[in-house]
C-alpha positions in Angstrom: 94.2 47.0 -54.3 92.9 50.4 -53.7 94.9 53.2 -53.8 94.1 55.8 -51.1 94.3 59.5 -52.0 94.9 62.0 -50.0 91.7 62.3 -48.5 91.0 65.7 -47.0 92.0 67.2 -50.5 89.5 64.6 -52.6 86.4 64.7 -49.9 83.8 67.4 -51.3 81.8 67.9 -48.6 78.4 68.6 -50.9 78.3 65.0 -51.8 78.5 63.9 -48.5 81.7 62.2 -48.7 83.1 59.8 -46.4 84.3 56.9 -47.6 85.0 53.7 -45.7 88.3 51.2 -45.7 87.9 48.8 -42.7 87.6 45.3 -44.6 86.1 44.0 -40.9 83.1 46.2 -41.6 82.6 46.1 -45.4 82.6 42.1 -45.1 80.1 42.5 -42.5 77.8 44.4 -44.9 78.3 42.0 -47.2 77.5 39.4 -45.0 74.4 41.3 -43.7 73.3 41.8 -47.7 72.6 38.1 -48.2 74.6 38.3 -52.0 75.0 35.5 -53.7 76.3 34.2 -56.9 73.5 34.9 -58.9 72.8 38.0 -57.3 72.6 41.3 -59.4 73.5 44.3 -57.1 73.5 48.2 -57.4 75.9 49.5 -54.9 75.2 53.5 -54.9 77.9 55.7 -54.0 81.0 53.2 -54.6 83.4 56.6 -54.0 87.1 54.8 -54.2 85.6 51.2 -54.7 86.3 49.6 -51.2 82.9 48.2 -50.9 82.3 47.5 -54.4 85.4 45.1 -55.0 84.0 42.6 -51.7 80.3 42.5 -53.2 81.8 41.9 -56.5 84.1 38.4 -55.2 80.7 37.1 -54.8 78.0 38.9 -56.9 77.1 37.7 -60.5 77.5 41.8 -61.3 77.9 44.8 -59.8 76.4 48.4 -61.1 78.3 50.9 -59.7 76.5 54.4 -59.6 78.4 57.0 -58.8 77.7 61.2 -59.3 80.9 62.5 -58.8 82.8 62.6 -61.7 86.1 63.3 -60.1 86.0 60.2 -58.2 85.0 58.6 -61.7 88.5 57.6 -63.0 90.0 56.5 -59.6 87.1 54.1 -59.0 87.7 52.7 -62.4 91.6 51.9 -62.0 90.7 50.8 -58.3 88.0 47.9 -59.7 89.7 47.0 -62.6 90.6 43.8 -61.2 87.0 42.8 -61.1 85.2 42.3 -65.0 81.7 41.8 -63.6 82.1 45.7 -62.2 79.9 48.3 -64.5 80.3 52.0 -63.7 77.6 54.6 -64.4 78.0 58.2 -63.4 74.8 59.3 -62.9 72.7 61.2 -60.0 71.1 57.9 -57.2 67.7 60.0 -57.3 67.2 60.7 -60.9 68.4 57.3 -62.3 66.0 55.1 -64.8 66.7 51.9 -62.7 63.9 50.4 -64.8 66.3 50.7 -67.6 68.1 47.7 -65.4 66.9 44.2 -66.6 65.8 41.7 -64.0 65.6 42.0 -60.3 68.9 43.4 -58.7 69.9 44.2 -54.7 71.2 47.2 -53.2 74.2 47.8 -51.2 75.5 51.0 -50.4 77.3 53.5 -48.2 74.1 57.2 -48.5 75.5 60.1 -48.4 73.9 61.6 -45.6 72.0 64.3 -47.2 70.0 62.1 -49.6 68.9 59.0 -47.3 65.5 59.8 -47.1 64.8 60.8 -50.7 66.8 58.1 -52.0 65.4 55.2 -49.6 61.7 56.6 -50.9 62.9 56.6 -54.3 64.1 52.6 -54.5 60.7 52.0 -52.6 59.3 53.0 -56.0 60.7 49.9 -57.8 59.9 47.4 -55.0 58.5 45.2 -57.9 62.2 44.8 -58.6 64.4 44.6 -55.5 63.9 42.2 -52.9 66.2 43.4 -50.7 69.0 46.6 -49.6 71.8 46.5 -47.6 72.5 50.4 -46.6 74.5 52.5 -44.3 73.0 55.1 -43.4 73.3 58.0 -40.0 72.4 56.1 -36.7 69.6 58.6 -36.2 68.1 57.6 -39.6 68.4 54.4 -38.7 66.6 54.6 -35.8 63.4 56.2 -37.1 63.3 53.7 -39.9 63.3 50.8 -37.7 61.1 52.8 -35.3 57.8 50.9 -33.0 55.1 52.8 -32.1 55.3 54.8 -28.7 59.1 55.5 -29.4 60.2 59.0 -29.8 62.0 57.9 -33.1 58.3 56.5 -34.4 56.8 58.5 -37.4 56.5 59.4 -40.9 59.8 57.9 -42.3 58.8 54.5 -40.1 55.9 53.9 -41.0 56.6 54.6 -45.3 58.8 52.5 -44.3 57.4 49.6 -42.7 54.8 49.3 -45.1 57.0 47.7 -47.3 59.8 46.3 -46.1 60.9 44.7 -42.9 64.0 46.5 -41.9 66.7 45.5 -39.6 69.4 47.5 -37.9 72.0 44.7 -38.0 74.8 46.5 -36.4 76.2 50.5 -35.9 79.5 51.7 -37.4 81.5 54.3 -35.3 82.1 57.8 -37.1 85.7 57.0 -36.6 85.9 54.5 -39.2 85.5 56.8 -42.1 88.0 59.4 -43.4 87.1 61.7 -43.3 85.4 61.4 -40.1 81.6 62.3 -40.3 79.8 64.5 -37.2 77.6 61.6 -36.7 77.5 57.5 -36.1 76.4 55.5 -38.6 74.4 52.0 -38.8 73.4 49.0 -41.4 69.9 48.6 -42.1 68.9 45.4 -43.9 65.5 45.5 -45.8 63.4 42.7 -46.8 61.0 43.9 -49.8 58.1 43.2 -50.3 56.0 44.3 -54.0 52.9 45.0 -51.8 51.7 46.3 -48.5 52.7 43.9 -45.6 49.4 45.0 -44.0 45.6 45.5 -45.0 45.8 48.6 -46.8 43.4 49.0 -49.1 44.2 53.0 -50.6 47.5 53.7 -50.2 47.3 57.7 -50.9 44.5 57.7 -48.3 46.5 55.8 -45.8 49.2 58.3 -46.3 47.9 61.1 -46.6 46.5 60.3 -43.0 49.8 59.1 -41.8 51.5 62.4 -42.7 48.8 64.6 -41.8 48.5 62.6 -37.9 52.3 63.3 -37.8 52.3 66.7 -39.3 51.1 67.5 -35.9 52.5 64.6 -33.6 51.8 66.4 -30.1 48.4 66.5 -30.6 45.8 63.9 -29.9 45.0 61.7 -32.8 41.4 63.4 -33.1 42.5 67.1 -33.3 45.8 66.2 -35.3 43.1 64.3 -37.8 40.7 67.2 -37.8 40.1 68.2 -41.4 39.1 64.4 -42.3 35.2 64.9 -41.5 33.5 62.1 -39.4 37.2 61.4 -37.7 35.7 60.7 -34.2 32.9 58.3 -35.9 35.8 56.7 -37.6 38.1 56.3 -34.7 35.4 55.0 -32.2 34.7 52.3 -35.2 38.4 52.0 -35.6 38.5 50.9 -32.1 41.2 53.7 -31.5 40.8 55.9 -28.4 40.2 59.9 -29.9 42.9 61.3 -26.9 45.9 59.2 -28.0 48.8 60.6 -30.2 49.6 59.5 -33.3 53.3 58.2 -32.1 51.2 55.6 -30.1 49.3 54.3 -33.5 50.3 50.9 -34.9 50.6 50.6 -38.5 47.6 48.4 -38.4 46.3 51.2 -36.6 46.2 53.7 -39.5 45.4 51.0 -42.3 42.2 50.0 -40.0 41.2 53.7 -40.2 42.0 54.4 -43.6 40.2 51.7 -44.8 36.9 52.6 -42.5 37.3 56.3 -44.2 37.1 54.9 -48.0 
């Protein structure tokens, strides 16, 4: 059972806090997270343990990561009913999660103001988890899953993209925290993948164009490109017309020009 403290008076609003009790909604992350029974899974930002005590009726074991020590003793008398729970306090974006053995799923519930960095930071052991289940801010969302042509399309997409396949599976109202965020929120599921899902063949090369294109999205994909030398050479080979804008490049797009620039 998990006890509910006053809220208002725990939530530190540096961490991001807003912590989620509707059983409806953390089964449907579950659900959406494809656990199983022999699953290992890494739920980040557990806060009170809600989330933590579903995944761990049907995961093999959960590792619990959680920053804020305060929250630290509550968690543990709130999951106590579950022996396969592990709790580490320890900071999401500086943790050794090659220290953990095997491969191993995330679920979790970002704080808002480490998404990005954090997202980017489990992309770095993509060897080693085939798949997260995360709720993150609607607007997030939306760039992750992004196409090309959409407004939403860019940097964050395509880093993306590259190697995962992710999936908004469904969007949770703000009013289904407590506290209350400013913002909606949504469930991304991500397929995995160790390498590339497209022809890439440098990958610091591929982004450094991607960033640099988008660094300067309004522009047309020649002028926005300008400091590579031969760009126009390399777009007419590219088969990619010099006056679009980068939000209208495909990802097979850029990796067609990066590899013609090697």
């Amino acid at each position: 059972m998990i006890k509910r403290y006053p809220i208002k008076r725990r939530m530190r609003k540096k961490f991001g806090q807003h912590f989620l009790f509707d059983k409806n909604i953390l089964k449907k992350i579950l659900a959406c997270s494809n656990v199983t029974a022999d699953d290992m899974v890494v739920e980040i930002g557990p806060g009170l343990g809600s989330l933590t005590n579903i995944i761990a009726q049907r995961a093999k074991k959960v590792i619990a990561i959680e920053f804020d020590k305060k929250l630290i003793d509550r968690l543990k008398d709130n999951v106590a009913s579950s022996p396969n729970v592990e709790i580490i306090r320890a900071d999401a974006l500086k943790f050794p999660y090659e220290s953990i053995t095997g491969h191993f799923k995330v679920v979790a519930n970002i704080p808002y103001y480490i998404t990005t960095p954090l997202l980017f930071k489990l992309l770095e052991y993509k060897e080693t988890i085939p798949t997260m289940t995360l709720l993150m801010q609607k607007e997030v969302a939306k760039r992750v899953v992004a196409s090309p042509g959409s407004s939403d399309y860019g940097v964050l997409s395509i880093s993306a993209q590259v190697y995962t396949k992710p999936v908004l599976k469904f969007q949770v109202s703000r009013k289904a925290f407590s506290p209350p965020p400013d913002v909606d929120s949504a469930v991304v599921h991500f397929e995995v993948s160790p390498v590339p899902r497209f022809d890439i063949q440098d990958v610091l090369l591929f982004t450094d164009i991607v960033r640099t294109a988008f660094s300067q999205r309004r522009k047309t994909i020649i002028n926005s490109l300008r400091k590579f030398e031969g760009i126009g050479d390399a777009l007419e080979a590219a088969g990619i017309h010099a006056k679009l804008r980068p939000e209208n490049l495909s990802i097979e797009d850029f990796a067609r020009l990066s590899n013609i620039m090697i």
